[in-house]
C-alpha positions in Angstrom: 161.6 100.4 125.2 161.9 96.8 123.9 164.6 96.0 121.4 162.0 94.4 119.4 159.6 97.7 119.3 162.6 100.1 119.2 163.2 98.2 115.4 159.9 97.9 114.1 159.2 102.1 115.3 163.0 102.6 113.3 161.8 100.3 110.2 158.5 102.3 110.1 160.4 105.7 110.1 162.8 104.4 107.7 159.8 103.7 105.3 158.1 106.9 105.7 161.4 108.9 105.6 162.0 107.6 102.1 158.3 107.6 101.2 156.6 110.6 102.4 156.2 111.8 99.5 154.1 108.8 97.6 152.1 109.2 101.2 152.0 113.4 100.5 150.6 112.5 96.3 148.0 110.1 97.7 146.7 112.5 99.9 146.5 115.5 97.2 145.8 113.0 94.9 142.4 112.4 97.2 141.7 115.9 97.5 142.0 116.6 93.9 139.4 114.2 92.6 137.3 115.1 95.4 137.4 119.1 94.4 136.9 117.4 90.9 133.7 115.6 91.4 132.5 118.5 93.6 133.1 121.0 90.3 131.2 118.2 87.7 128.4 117.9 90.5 128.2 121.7 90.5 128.7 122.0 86.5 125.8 119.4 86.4 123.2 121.7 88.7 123.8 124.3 86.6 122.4 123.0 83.6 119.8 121.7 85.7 119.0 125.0 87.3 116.5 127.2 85.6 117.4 130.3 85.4 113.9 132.2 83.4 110.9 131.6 84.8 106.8 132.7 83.5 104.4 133.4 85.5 100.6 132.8 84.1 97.3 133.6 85.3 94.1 130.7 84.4 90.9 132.4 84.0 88.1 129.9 83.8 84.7 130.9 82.3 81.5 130.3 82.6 81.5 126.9 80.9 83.8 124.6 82.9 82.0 121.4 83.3 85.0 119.1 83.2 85.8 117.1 86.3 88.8 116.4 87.6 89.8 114.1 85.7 90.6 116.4 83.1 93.7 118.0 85.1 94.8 114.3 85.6 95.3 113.9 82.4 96.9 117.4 82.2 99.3 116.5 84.8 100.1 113.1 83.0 101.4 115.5 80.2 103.4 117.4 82.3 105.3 114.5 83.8 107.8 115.2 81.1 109.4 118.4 82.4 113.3 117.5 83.3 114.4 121.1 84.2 113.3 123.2 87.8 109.8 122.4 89.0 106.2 123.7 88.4 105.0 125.8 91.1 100.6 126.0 91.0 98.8 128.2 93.5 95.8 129.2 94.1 96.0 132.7 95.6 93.2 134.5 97.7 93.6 138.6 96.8 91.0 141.2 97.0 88.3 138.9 97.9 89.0 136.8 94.5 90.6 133.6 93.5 93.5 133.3 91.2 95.0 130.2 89.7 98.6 130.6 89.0 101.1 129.1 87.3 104.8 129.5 87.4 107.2 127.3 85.3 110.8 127.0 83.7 110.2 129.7 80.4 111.1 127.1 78.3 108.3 125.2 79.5 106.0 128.0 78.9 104.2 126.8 75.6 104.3 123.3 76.7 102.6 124.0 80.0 99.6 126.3 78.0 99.1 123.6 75.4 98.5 121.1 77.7 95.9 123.2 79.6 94.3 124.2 76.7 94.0 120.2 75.5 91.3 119.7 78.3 90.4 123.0 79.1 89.6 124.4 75.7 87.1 127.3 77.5 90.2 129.1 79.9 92.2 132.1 79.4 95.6 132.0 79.9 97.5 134.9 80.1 101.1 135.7 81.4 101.4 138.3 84.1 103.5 139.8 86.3 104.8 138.0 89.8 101.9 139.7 92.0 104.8 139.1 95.2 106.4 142.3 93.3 103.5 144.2 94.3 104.4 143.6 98.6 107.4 144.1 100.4 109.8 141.9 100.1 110.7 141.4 103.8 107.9 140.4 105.8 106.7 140.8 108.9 106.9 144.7 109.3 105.2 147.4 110.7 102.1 147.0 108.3 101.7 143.1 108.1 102.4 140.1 109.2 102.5 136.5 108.5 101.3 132.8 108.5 102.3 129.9 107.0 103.5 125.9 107.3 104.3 123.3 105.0 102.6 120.4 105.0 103.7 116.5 105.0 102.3 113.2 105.0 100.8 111.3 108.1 102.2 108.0 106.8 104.9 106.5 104.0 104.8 108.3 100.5 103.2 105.0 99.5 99.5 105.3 100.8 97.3 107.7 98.8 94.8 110.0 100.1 91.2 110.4 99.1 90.5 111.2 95.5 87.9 113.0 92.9 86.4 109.6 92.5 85.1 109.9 96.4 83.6 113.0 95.8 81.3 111.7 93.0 78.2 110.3 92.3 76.6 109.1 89.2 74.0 112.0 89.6 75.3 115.1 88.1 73.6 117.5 90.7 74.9 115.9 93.8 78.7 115.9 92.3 80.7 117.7 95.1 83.6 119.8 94.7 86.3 120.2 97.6 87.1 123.7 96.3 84.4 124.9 97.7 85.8 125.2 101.1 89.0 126.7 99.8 86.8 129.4 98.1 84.4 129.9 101.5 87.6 130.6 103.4 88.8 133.0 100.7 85.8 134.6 101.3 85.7 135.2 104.7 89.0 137.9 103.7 89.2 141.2 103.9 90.3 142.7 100.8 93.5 143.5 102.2 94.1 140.1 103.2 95.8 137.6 101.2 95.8 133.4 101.4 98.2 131.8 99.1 97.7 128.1 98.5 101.3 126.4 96.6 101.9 123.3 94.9 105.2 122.1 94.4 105.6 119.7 91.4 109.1 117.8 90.1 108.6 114.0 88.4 110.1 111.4 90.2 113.1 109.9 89.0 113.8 106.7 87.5 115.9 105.9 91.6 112.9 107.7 93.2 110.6 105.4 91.6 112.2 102.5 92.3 111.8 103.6 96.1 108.5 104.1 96.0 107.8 101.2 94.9 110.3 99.3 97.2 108.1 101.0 100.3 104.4 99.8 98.7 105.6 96.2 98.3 107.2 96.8 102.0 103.9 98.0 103.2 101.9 95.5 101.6 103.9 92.7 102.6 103.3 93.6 106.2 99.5 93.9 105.3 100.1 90.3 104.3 102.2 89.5 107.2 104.9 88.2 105.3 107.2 91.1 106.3 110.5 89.1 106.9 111.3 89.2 110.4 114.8 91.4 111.6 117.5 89.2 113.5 119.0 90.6 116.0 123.0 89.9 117.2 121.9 88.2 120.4 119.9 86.1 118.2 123.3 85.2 116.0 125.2 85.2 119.0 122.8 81.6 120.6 122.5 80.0 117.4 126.6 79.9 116.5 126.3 78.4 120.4 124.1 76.2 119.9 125.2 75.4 116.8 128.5 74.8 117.8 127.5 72.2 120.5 124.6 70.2 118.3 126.8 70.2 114.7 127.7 66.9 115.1 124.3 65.2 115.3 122.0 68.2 113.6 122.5 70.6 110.7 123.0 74.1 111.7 120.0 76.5 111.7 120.4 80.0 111.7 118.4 82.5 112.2 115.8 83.1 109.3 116.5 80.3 108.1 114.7 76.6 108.4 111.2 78.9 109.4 107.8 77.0 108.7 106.1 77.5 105.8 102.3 78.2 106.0 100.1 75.1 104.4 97.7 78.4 103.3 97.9 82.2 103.0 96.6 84.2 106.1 92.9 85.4 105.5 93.0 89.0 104.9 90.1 91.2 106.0 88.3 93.4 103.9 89.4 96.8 104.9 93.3 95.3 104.2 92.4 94.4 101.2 90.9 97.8 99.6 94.2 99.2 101.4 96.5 97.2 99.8 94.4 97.5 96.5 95.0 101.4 97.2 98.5 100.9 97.3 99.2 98.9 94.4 96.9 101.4 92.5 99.0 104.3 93.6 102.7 103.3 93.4 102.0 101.8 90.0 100.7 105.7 88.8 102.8 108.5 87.3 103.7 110.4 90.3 105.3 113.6 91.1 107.5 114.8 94.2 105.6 117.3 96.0 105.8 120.4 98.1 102.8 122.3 99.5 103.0 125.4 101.3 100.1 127.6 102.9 100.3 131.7 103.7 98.0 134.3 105.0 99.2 137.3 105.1 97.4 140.7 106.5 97.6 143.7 107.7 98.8 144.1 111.5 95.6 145.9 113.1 93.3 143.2 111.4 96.0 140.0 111.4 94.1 137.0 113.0 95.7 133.8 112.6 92.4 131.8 113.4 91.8 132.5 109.6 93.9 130.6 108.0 92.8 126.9 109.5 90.7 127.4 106.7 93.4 125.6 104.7 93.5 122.5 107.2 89.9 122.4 106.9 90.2 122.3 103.0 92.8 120.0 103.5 91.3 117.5 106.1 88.8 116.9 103.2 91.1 113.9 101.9 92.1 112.4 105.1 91.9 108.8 105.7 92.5 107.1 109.0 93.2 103.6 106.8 95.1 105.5 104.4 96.9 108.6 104.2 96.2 112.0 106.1 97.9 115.9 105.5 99.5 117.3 108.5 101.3 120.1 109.6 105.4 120.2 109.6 106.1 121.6 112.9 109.0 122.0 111.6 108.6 124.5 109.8 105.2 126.3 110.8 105.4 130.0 112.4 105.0 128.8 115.9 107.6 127.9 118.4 107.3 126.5 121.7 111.0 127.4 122.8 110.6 129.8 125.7 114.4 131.2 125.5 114.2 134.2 122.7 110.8 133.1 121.5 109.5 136.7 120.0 112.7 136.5 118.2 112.4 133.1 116.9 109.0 133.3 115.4 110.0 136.1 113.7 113.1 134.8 112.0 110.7 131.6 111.4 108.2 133.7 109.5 110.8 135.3 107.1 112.0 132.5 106.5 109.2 131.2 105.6 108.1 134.4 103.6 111.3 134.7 101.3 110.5 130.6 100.5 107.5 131.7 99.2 108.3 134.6 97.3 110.9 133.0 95.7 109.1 129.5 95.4 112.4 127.3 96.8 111.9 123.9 97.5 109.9 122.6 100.6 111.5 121.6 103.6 110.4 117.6 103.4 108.5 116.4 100.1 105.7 114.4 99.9 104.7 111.8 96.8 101.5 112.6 95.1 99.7 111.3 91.8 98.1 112.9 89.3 95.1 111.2 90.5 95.9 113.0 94.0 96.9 116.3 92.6 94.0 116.7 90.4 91.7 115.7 93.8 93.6 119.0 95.2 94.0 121.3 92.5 91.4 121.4 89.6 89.4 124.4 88.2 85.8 124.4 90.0 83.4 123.0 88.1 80.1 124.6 86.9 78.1 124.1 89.7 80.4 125.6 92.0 78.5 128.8 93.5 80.6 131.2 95.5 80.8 135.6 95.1 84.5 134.8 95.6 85.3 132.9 92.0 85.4 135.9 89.2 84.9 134.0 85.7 86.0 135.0 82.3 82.4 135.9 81.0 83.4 135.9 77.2 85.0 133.1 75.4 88.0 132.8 72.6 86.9 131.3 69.1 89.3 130.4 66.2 88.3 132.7 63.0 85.9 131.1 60.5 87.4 129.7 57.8 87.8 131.7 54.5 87.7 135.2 56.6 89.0 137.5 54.6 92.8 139.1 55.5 93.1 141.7 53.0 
C-alpha cells in the first residue's frame, strides 16, 4: 500500500478510535426519535380511531316525495365528522331492502338529526349488526360468496352522471336509478343476500388541495396548455449548443423562450361541458370514498350471474367523456393464476368477507360529491313501484300542544 493511503487509512482510524462513541450517540440518537415519532404517530391514531360504533335502520314511508337533492344537502351536513368514517348500505335480505347506517356513537345524534332535517317522514331506529346473525367466516359448507370493490375509470377529478340527468321538468317521467338496484334485489331468494356499501370520510384540507391540483391539471390539458416535460437528452443539446452559440446568442433552454399564441385555441363543445364538469366538481364538498358489493347465498343455489345486477345499477352513471365505475381486479373473488387457484379464490373471498363484516377501509378510494353520492344513494321516491321496497305505513307526529301530562 502507498505511503500516502497507508496515513490517510491510519488518520481515519485514529479519528474513529477516539470518536466512536459521538458516531455510536448519533446513531441511537436516530433511532430514538424515530421510535419517538413512530409512538406520537401511533398516540395520534388512537384518538382518531373510533372505538363505539351504532348501527341504524331508515324506514321510509309512504310519503317520500323528496328528490335527491335532499340527501345532498344531508351529506353537506355530514361533511363535519373528524372521527372514523360513515359506512351507508343498502342491504338486499329476505326479499326486502334495508337502508343502513353505521357511524362513530358519538356521531349517532348528529347523523339522525340531519336525516330527519330533510326527511321529516322516515323512521330511524337503531338495531342490531344483522352480520351477527351469519357466520363469521365465510365461504363454508352452507354458503358462499361474491364480492369487488369498485374504482374509478379516470382521475378523482371527473364526476360521473348525476340526479340532475335523471330528471325532467315533468313530475311523472322523473326516473329513479334505484329502481334497478331494487329489480335485482328482487330477483333473490329469500335466503340470498346482496349488500350494497358506501364508504364515506371528508377530505382533508392536503386532500383537497390535490384534488384540486389534478382538475386544473386536467383542464389545462383540455386547454392544451399542459406545460410540456423536458427530458435530459433535451438539457444535455441545449448546454451544447449553448456552449458553442453563447457568444453571439443568449442561451435558451428548454421551456424557455417558447412562442406565445397571438389567441387561445378554439375549444369544442363537448371540452367545454367537460371542463365545466370539472370545475363544478372539484370546487364541491367532497368526501373520500369506498364502495364495496356482496352477494352471498347458499351453496346449492349460489349463482354468481346474480350479482352483475350491481354493475348494471352501477353502469347507470357512466360517461365515456367523463367518469365511469369499474371493477378493482384487484380485489374481486376471481383469480386468473392457474398455480393454487381453488385456494386463492378462497383466501380472496374471506378476505373480502371479514372487510365487510367489519366495514375496514377499501383497498383504493375513490373521490365523490355530495352531488354524486346523493345520485347513488337516496331513499326512492314516491313513484318508485317495486314488491321489494317494504315502507313504514304509519307516520310519527309531535303531540299537540297543551295535551295534558297529568
Amino acid at each position: 500500500m502507498p505511503y500516502f493511503l497507508r496515513e490517510v487509512l491510519f488518520f481515519f482510524l485514529g479519528i474513529f478510535r477516539e470518536f466512536w462513541w459521538l458516531i455510536a450517540l448519533i446513531i441511537l440518537g436516530r433511532f430514538y426519535i424515530n421510535l419517538r415519532k413512530e409512538h406520537q404517530k401511533k398516540i395520534k391514531q388512537e384518538k382518531k380511531d373510533v372505538k363505539d360504533w351504532v348501527v341504524l335502520e331508515a324506514k321510509i314511508n309512504r310519503e317520500i316525495l323528496q328528490t335527491p337533492k335532499a340527501m345532498e344537502q344531508v351529506f353537506n351536513s355530514l361533511n363535519v365528522i373528524e372521527k372514523g368514517c360513515i359506512c351507508l348500505e343498502i342491504v338486499g335480505i329476505n326479499r326486502e331492502i334495508h337502508f343502513i347506517i353505521r357511524a362513530p356513537k358519538e356521531y349517532k345524534n348528529l347523523v339522525i338529526s340531519q336525516f330527519y332535517s330533510q326527511y321529516p317522514e322516515i323512521e330511524i331506529k337503531e338495531i342490531d349488526d344483522y352480520f351477527s346473525s351469519v357466520s363469521p367466516n365465510l365461504p363454508n359448507k352452507e354458503l358462499n360468496l361474491w364480492g369487488t370493490e369498485i374504482i374509478f375509470n379516470k382521475p378523482n377529478c371527473y364526476p360521473i352522471k348525476t340526479y340532475s340527468y335523471f330528471e325532467e321538468k315533468k313530475e311523472e317521467r322523473r326516473i329513479d336509478p334505484m329502481a334497478s338496484l331494487a329489480e335485482t334485489f328482487g330477483t333473490l331468494e329469500r335466503s340470498e343476500w346482496c349488500i350494497f356499501q358506501i364508504f364515506l370520510k371528508p377530505l382533508s384540507e392536503d386532500e383537497e388541495k390535490k384534488l384540486a391540483e389534478e382538475g386544473k391539471k386536467e383542464i389545462d390539458k383540455l386547454l392544451g396548455k399542459e406545460k410540456k416535460s423536458v427530458t435530459w437528452p433535451e438539457w444535455i443539446a441545449a448546454f451544447f449548443k449553448n456552449l458553442v452559440v453563447a457568444i453571439a446568442v443568449a442561451p435558451v433552454w428548454p421551456g424557455e423562450g417558447e412562442k406565445k399564441e397571438d389567441s387561445p385555441k378554439e375549444v369544442s363543445l363537448g371540452k367545454k361541458e367537460i371542463i365545466n364538469a370539472i370545475e363544478k366538481k372539484i370546487n364541491q364538498l367532497s368526501f373520500k370514498t369506498g364502495i364495496r358489493v356482496l352477494y352471498v347465498a347458499p351453496q346449492d343455489i349460489f349463482n354468481e350471474s346474480k350479482a352483475i345486477g350491481f354493475m348494471a345499477f352501477l353502469k347507470q352513471f357512466n360517461s365515456k367523456s367523463l367518469n365511469a365505475f369499474k371493477v378493482n381486479k384487484e380485489v374481486t373473488t376471481a383469480s386468473k393464476a392457474k398455480l393454487f387457484k381453488t385456494r386463492r379464490i378462497f383466501l380472496k373471498k374471506r378476505n373480502l368477507y371479514q372487510a365487510a363484516s367489519k366495514r375496514k377501509q377499501e383497498k383504493k378510494s375513490m373521490i365523490l360529491t355530495s352531488e354524486e353520492l346523493a345520485t347513488i344513494y337516496h331513499f326512492p321516491a314516491l313513484q318508485m313501484k317495486t314488491p321489494t321496497l317494504t315502507r313504514v305505513l304509519s307516520k310519527k307526529g309531535e303531540p299537540p300542544i297543551g295535551l295534558p301530562t297529568g
